[in-house]
N, C-alpha and C positions, 0 to 999 in steps of 0.2 A: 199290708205288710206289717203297719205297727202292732195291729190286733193282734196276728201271730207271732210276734215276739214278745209284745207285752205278756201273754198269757202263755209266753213258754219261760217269762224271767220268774214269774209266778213275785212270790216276796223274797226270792235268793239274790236276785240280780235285781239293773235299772237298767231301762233303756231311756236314753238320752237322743232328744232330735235336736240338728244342729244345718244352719244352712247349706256351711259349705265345711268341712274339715282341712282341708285341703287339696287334694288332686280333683278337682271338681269337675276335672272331664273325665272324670270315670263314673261319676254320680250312678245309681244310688250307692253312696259309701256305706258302708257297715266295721263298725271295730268291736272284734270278739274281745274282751281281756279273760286272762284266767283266771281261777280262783284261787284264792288263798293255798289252795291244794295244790294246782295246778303250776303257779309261779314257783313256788319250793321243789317242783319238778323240773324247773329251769324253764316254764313255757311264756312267751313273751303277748302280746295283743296280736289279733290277725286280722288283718286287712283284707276287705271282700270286697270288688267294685260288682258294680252291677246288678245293684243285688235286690233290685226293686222289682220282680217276678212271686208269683205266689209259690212255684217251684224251689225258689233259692229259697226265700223266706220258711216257707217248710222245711228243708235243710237245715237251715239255721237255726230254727227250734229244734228239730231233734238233737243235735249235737249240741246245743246247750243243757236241754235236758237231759244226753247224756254225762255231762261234765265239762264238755268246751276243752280249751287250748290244754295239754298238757297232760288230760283225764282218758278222752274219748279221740277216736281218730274225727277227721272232718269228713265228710260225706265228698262226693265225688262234686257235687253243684257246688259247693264251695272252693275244693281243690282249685278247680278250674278256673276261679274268678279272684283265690287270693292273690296277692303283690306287696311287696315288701314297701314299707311308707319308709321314706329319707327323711329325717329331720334337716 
């Protein structure tokens, strides 16, 4: 999973590994942020559990490569696994 995101952040993006974020019974967590472009759009970080599948992770790159929160819509494998994180 990190290979396919590391090489879908290409040098636009970082992806960060982290033990636990929080809701750690949803593991694997994933948080999309948007871009620069994207936040000025009003789009906020999205929250994906489960997301440790070579399936989501391929999702996950396309919709960053195409622009992420705010830019491109999210692919349906991500739909289905975002959740709103409560501070």
């Amino acid at each position: 999973m990190l290979t396919t995101l590391n090489a879908a952040a290409g040098e636009s993006a970082t992806v960060r590994v982290a033990d636990c974020l929080g809701p750690c019974e949803r593991a694997d967590v994933v948080v999309v942020g948007p871009s620069p472009e994207g936040r000025q759009r009003g789009a906020r970080p999205v929250w994906v559990a489960r997301a440790g599948s070579a399936r989501v992770a391929d999702a996950l790159a396309q919709w960053t490569r195409a622009g992420g929160p705010g830019i491109a819509e999210a692919p349906p494998a991500v739909l289905a696994r975002a959740f709103r994180q409560e501070r």
